[in-house]
LUMTI-543745 format. One record per residue (C-alpha): residue in three letters; x, y, z; residue number from 1. Coordinates in steps of 0.2 Angstrom, whole numbers, plus 2048, in hexadecimal, padded with zeros to 3 digits. Last residue first. Layout:
! LUMTI-543745
+-----+-----+-----+-----+-----+
!  aa !   u !   v !   w !   i !
+-----+-----+-----+-----+-----+
! Ala !   X !   Y !   Z ! NUM !
...
+-----+-----+-----+-----+-----+
! end
This chain:
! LUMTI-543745
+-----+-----+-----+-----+-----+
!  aa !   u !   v !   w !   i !
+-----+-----+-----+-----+-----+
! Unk ! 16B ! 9C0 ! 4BE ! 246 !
! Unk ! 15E ! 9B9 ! 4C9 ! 245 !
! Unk ! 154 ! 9AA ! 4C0 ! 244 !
! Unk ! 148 ! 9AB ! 4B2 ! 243 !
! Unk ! 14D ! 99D ! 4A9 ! 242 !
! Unk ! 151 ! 9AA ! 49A ! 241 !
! Unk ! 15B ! 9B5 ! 4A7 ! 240 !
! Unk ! 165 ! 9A5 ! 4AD ! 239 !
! Unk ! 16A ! 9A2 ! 49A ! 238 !
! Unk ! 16D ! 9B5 ! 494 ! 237 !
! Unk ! 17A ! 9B6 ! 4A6 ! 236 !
! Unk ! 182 ! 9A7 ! 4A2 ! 235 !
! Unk ! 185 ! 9A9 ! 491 ! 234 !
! Unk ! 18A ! 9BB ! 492 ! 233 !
! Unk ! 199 ! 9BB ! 486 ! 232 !
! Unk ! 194 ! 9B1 ! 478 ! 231 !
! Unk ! 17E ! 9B6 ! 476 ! 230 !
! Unk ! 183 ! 9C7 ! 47F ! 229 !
! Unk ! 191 ! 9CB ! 474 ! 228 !
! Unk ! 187 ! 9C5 ! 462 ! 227 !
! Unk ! 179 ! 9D0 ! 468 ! 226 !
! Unk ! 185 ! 9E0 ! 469 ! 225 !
! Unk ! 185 ! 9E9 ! 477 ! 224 !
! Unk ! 17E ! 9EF ! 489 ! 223 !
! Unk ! 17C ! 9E3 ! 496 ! 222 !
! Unk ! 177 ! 9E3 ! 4A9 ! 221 !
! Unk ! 16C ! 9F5 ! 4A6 ! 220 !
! Unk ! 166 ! 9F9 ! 4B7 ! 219 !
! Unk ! 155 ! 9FA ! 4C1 ! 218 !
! Unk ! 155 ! 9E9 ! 4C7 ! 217 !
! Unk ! 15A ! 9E1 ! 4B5 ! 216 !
! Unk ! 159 ! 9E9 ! 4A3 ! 215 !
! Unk ! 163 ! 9DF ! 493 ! 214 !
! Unk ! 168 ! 9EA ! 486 ! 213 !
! Unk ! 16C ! 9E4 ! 475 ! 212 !
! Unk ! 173 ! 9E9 ! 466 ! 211 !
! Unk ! 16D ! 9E5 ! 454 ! 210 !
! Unk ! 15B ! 9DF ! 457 ! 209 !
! Unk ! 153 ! 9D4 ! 44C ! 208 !
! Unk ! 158 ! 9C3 ! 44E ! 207 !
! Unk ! 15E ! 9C4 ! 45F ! 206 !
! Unk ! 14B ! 9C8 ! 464 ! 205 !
! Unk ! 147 ! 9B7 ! 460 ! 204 !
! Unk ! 152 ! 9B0 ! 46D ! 203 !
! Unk ! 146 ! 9B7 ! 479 ! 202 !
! Unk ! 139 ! 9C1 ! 475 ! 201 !
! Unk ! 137 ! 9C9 ! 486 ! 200 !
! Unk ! 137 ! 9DC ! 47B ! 199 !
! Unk ! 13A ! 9ED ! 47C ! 198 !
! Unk ! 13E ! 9F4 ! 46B ! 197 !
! Unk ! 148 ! A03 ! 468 ! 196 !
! Unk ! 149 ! A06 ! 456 ! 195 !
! Unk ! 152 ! A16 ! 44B ! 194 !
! Unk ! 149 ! A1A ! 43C ! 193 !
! Unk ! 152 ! A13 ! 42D ! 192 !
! Unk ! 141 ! A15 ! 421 ! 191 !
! Unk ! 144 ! A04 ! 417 ! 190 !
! Unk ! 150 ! 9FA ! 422 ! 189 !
! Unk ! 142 ! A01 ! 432 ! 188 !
! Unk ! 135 ! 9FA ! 428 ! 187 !
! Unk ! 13E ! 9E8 ! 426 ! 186 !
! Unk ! 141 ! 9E6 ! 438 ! 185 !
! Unk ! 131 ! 9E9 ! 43F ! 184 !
! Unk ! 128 ! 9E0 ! 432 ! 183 !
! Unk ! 134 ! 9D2 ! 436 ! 182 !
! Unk ! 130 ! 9D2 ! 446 ! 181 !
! Unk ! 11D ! 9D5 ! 445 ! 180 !
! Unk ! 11C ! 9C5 ! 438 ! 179 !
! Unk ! 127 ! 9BC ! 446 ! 178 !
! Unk ! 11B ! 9BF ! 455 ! 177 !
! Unk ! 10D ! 9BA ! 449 ! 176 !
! Unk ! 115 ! 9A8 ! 448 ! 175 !
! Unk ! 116 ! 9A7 ! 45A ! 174 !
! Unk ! 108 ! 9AE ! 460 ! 173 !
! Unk ! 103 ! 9C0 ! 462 ! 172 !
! Unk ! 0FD ! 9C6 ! 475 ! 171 !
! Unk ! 10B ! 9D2 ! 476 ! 170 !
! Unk ! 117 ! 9D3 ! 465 ! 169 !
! Unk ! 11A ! 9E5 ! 467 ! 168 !
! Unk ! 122 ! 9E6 ! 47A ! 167 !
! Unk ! 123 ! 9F8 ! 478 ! 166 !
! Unk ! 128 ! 9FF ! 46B ! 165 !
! Unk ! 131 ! A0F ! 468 ! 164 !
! Unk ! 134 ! A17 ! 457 ! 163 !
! Unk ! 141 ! A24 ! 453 ! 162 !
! Unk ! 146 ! A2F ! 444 ! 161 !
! Unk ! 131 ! A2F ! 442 ! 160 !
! Unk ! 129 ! A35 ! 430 ! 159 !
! Unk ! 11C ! A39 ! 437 ! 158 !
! Unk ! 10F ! A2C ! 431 ! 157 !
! Unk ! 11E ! A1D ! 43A ! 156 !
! Unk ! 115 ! A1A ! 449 ! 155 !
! Unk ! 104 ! A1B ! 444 ! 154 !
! Unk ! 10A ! A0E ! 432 ! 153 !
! Unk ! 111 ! A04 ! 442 ! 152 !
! Unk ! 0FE ! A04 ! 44D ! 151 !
! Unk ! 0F6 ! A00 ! 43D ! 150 !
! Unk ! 101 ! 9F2 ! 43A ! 149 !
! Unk ! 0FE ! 9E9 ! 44C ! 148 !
! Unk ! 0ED ! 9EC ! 448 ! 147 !
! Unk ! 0F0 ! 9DF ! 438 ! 146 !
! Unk ! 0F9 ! 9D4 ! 443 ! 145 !
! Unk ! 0EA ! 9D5 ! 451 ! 144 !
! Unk ! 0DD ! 9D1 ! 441 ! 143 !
! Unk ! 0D4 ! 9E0 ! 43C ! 142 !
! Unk ! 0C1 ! 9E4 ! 43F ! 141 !
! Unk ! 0C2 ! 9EA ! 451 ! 140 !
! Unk ! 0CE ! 9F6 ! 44A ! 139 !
! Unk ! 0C0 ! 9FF ! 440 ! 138 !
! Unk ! 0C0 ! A00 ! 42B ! 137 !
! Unk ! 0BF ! A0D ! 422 ! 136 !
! Unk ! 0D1 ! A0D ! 41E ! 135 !
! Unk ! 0D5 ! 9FC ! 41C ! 134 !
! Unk ! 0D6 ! 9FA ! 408 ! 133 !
! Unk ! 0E8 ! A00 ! 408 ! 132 !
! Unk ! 0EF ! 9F6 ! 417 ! 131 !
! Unk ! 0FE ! 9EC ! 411 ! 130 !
! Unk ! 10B ! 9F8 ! 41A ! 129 !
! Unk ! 112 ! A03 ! 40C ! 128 !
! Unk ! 101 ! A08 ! 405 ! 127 !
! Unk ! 0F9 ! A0C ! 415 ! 126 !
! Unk ! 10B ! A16 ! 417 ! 125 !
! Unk ! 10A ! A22 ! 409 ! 124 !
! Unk ! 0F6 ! A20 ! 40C ! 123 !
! Unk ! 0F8 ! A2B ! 41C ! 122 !
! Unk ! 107 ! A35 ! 415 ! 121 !
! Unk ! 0FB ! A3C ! 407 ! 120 !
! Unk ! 0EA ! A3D ! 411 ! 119 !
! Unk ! 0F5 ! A4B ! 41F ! 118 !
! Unk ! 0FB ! A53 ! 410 ! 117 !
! Unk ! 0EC ! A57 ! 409 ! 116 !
! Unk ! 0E4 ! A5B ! 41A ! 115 !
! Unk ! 0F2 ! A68 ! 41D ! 114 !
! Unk ! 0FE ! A61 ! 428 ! 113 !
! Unk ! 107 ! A71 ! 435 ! 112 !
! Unk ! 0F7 ! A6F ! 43F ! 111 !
! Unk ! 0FE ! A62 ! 449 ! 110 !
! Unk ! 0F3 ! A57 ! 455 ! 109 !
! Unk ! 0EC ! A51 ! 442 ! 108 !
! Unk ! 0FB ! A48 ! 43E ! 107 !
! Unk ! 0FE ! A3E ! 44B ! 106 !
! Unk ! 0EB ! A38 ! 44A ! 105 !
! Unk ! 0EE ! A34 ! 436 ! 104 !
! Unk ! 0F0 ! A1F ! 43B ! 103 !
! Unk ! 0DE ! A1E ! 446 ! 102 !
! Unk ! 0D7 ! A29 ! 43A ! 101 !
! Unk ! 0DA ! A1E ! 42C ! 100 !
! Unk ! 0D7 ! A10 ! 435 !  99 !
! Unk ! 0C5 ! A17 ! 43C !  98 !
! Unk ! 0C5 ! A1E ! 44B !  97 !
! Unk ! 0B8 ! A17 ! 456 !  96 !
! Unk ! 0C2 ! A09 ! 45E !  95 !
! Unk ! 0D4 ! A14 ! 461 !  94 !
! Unk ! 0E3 ! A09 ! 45E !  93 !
! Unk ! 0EE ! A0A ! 46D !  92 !
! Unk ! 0F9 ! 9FB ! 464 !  91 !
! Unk ! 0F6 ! 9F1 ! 476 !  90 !
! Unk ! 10C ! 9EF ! 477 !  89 !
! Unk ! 10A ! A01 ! 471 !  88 !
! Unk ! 116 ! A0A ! 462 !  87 !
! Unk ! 11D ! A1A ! 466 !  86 !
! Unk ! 125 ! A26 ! 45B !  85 !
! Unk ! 132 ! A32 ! 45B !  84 !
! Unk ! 139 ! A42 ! 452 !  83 !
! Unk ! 12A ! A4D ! 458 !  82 !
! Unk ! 132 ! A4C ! 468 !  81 !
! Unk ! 143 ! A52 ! 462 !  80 !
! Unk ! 139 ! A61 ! 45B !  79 !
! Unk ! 132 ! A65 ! 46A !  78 !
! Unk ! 13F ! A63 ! 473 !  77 !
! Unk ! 148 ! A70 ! 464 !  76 !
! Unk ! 13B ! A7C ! 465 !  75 !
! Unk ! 13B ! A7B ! 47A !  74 !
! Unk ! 14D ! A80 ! 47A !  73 !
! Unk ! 158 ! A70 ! 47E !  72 !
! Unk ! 162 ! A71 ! 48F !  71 !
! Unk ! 158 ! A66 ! 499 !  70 !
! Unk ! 15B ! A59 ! 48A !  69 !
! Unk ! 16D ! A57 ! 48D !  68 !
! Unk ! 175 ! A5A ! 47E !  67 !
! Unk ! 180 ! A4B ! 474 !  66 !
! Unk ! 174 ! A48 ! 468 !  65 !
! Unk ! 166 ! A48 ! 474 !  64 !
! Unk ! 16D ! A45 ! 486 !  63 !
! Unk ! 162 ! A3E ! 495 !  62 !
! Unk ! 16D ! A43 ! 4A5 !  61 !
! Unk ! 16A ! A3C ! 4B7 !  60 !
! Unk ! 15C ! A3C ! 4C4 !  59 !
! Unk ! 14B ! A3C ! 4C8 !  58 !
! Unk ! 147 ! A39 ! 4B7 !  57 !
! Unk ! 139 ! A41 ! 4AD !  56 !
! Unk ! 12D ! A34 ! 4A5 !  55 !
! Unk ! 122 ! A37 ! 493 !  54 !
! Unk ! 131 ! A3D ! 48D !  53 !
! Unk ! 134 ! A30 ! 47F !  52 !
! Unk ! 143 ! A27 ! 486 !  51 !
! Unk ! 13D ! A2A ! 499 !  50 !
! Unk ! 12F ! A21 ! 493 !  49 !
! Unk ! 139 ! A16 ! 48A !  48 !
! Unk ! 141 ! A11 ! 49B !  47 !
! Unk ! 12F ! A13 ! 4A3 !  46 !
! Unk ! 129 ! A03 ! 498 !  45 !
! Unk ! 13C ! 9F9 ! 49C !  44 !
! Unk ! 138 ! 9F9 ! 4AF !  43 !
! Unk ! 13D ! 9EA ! 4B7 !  42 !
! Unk ! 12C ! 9E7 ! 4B9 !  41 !
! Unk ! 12D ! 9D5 ! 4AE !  40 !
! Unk ! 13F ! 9CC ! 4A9 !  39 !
! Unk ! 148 ! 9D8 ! 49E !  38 !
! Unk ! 14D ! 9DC ! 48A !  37 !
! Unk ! 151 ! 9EE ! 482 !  36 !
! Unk ! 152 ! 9EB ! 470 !  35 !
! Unk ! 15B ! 9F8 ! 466 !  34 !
! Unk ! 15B ! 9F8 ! 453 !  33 !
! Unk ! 165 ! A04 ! 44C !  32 !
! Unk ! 166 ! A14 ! 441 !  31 !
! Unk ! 16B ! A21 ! 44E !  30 !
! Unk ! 170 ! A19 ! 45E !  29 !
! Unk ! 16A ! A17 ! 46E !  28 !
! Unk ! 177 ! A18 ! 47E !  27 !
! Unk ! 171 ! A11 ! 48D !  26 !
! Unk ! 179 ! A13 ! 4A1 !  25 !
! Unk ! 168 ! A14 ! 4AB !  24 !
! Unk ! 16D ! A15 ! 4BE !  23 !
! Unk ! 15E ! A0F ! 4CA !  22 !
! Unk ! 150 ! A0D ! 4C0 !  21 !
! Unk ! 13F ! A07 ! 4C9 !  20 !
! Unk ! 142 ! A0D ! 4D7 !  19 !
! Unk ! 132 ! A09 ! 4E2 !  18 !
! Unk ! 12F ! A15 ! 4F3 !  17 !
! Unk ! 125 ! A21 ! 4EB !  16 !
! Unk ! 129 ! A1D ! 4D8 !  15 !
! Unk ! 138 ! A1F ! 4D4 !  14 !
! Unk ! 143 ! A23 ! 4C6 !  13 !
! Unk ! 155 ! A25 ! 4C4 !  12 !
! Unk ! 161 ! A27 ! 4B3 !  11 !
! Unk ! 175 ! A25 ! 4B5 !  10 !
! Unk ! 178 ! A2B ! 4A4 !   9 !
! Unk ! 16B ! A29 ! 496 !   8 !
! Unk ! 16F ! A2B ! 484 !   7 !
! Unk ! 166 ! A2D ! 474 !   6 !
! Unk ! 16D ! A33 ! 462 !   5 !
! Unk ! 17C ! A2A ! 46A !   4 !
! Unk ! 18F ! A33 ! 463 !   3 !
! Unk ! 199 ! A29 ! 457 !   2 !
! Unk ! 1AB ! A2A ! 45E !   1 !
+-----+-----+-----+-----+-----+
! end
C-alpha cells in the first residue's frame, strides 16, 4: 500500500470558541493533483496552513512520509519545509521588488545560493513561464494572469516537491480562470511537484484535479477520486453547488 507523502489524522483547531476543524482525515499523495473544495469559512486556508506548518493543531497526528512530524529532528523539519511552496489567492507579489526580485526572494532568505546560482534558476523558470523580458519590470505593470505567473515561477524557483495554492483563480474571469488551470496543470506534468489546490471552481476544478476532497463544518465529507464523487455523490456535489446544507 502506497504510503501518503502527507497525512492528517483526526486534525483540531480552534480558535477561541470557533473550531474551525474538528477531525481532519486527509491523505496527499506524492505526484498528484489534489483539490480540496468547500463552501466559504469552512476552513480550507488553515487546512493548508496546517499542511505547510504555518498552523499547529490542537490535536491529532500530521505524518510526513509515514512519521509523525513532532517526531522529525529540526534538520529534517527543516528540510521537509524547504520542500513546499505556497502560492497566494492575492499572489503576495511585493510592489517595489522588481520581478526578478520578487521571483528570487526564496532564494535569497537562504545563504546556501551563491548569486550565480540564484540568477541561473531565476531565468530557468523566467524562461519556462513566458516572462523573460519581465524582469525590470514592477507587478503594478503586469496584467493579473501575467502576476499570477510570477507568483507560480516564486513558487516553483526552489525546486518545490510540493506547491500549495490557495484559491488561485480569485478575482480572474472566466477565460483567465482556464489559462491559470491549465498552467497549473501543465507545469506540475513538466516538474511533477505534488499540488494541493483549494478551490470553489466548480465543475471546472474536475478537469484538473485527480482526486478530490470536499471540506464541510470542520470535516472532510469526501475524499477520492473525481470520477467517484461526480457518480457516486450526486446528491451531495449538487446540493453543495446550490449552496445548501450537505
Amino acid at each position: 500500500m502506497t504510503v501518503p507523502f502527507i497525512q492528517l489524522i483526526d486534525v483540531t483547531k480552534s480558535f477561541g470558541t470557533f473550531h474551525v476543524l474538528k477531525g481532519i482525515n486527509l491523505s496527499i499523495y506524492k505526484g498528484e493533483i489534489l483539490a480540496i473544495i468547500g463552501k466559504s469559512g469552512t476552513g480550507k486556508s488553515v487546512l493548508l496552513k496546517h499542511i505547510i506548518g504555518l498552523e499547529e493543531q490542537d490535536s491529532g497526528r500530521i505524518l510526513i512520509k509515514g512519521k509523525p512530524l513532532y517526531q522529525l529532528p529540526a534538520d529534517e523539519k527543516r528540510s521537509f519545509q524547504y520542500e513546499l511552496s505556497y502560492m497566494f489567492q492575492d499572489n503576495a507579489l511585493f510592489d517595489f521588488f522588481n520581478i526578478y526580485d520578487n521571483i528570487a526572494l526564496p532564494l535569497l532568505e537562504n545563504p546556501v545560493f551563491p548569486k550565480e546560482l540564484v540568477k541561473k534558476k531565476v531565468f530557468t523558470r523566467m524562461k519556462q513561464l513566458g516572462l523573460i523580458g519581465t524582469e525590470n519590470k514592477f507587478p503594478a505593470q503586469l496584467s493579473g494572469g501575467m502576476r499570477k505567473r510570477v507568483a507560480l515561477a516564486r513558487a516553483l524557483v526552489t525546486d518545490p516537491k510540493m506547491v500549495l495554492f490557495d484559491e488561485p483563480t480569485t478575482g480572474l474571469d472566466p477565460v483567465r480562470k482556464k489559462n491559470v488551470h491549465s498552467m497549473i496543470q501543465e507545469y506540475q506534468e513538466k516538474f511533477g511537484f505534488t499540488a494541493v489546490i483549494v478551490s470553489h471552481d466548480i465543475p471546472e476544478i474536475f478537469n484538473v484535479a485527480q482526486r478530490i476532497a470536499m471540506l464541510d463544518k470542520g470535516i472532510i465529507k469526501f475524499e477520492g477520486l473525481k470520477n467517484d464523487i461526480l457518480d457516486s455523490h450526486g446528491k451531495i456535489l449538487k446540493a453543495f453547488i446550490r449552496g445548501e446544507d450537505i
